[in-house]
C-alpha positions in Angstrom: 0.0 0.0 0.0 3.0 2.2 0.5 4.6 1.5 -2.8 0.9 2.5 -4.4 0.9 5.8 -2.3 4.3 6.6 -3.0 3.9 6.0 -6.6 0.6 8.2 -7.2 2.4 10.7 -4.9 5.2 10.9 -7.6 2.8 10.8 -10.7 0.9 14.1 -8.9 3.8 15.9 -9.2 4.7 14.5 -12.8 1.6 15.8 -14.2 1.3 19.0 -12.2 4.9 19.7 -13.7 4.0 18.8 -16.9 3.3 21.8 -19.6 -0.4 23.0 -20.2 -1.2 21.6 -24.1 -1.9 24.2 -26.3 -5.6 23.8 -26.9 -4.9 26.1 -30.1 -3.5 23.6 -32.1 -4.9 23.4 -35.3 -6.8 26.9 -35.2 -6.0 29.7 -37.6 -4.5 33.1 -36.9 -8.1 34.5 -36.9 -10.0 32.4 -34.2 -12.5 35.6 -33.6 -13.6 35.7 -37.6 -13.7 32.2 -38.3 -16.0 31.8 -35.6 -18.2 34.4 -36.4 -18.2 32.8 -40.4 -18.8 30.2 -38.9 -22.3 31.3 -37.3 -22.8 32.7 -40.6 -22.0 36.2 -40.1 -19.5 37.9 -41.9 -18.1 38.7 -45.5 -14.9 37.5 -46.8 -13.1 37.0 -50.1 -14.3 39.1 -53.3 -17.4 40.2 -50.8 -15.0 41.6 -48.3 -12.7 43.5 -50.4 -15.2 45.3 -52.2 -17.2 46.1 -48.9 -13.5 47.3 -47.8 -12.6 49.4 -50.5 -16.4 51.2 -50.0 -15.7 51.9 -46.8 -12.7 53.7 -47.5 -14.9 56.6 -49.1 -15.7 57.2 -45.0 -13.3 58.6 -42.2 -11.1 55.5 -40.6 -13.2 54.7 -36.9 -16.8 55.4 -38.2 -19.6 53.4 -38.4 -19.2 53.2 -42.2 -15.5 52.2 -41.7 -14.8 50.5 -38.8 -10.8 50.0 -37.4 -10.4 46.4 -38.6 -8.3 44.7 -36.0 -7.2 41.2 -34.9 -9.6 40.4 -31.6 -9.6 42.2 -28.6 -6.0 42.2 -28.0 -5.6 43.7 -31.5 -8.5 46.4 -30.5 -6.7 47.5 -27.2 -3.4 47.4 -29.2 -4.5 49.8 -31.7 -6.2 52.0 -29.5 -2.8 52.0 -27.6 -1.3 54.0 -30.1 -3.1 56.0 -30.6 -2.0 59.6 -29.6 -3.4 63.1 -28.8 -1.8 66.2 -30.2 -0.1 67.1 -27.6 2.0 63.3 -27.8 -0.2 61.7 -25.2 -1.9 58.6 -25.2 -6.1 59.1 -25.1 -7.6 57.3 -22.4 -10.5 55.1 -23.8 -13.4 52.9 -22.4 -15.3 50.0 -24.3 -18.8 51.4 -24.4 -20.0 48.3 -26.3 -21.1 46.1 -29.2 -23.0 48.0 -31.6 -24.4 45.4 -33.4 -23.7 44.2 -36.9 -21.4 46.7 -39.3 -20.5 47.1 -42.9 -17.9 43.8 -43.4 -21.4 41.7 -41.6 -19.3 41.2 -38.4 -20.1 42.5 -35.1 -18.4 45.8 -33.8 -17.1 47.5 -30.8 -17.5 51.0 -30.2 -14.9 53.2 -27.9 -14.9 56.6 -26.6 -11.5 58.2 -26.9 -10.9 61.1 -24.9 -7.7 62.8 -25.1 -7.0 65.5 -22.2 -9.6 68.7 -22.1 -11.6 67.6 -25.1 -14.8 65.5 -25.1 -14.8 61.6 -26.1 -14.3 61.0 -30.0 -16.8 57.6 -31.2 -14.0 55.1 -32.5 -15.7 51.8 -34.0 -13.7 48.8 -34.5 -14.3 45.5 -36.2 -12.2 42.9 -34.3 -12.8 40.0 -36.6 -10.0 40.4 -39.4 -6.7 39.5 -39.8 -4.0 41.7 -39.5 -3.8 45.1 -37.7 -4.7 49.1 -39.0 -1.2 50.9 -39.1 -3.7 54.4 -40.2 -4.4 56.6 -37.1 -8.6 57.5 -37.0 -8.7 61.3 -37.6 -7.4 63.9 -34.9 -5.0 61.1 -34.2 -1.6 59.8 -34.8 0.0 56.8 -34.2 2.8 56.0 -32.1 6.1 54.3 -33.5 
């Protein structure tokens, strides 16, 4: 009975020790978008570039041309830096999900406020690849 205890005593620590597995093998880059595609939201391909190069005829951070960013890491990333005019970094809070927007994804809306003037509406679509290296306008970015 010893030898048992011993021995599962020793295997404890050998799993505990052991390394988590990474549960994302085998997903893609863009876990956020292909899960929405996969609920059947969403544009992509020929769809998406032409819905893209619409936007574009509207200011970067609107409603008609969301920030397209990688998931939330990529939102709070971009939004990072971002910078006032004065070279400081805008604080900014997550006001929400907006509901669907142009690219048929779901999008996030922030309110930017840089020091002494009221909160600027940034939207951002969280579900593409890639992240926006263009700073919304009244903004730069950050090198």
């Amino acid at each position: 009975m010893r030898k048992f205890a011993a021995l599962a005593v020793v295997a404890g620590f050998a799993i505990a020790a052991a390394p988590p597995q990474d549960r994302r093998v085998g997903r893609t880059p863009n876990e956020a978008r292909d899960m929405m595609l996969s609920f059947g939201g969403g544009m992509k391909g020929k769809k998406l570039e032409k819905a893209i190069a619409k936007a574009e005829q509207f200011p970067l951070g609107s409603d008609k041309n969301p920030v397209r960013e990688n998931g939330p890491t990529g939102q709070r990333a971009y939004l990072g830096k971002l910078r006032c005019a004065d070279g400081t970094a805008p604080a900014f809070t997550r006001a929400g999900s907006v509901g669907e927007g142009v690219f048929g994804f779901i999008v996030d809306l922030y309110k930017v406020t840089c020091p002494g003037n009221d909160p600027i509406d940034v939207h951002i679509d969280m579900y593409h690849d890639g992240g926006e290296t263009r700073p919304v306008p009244g903004f730069t970015i950050a090198d």
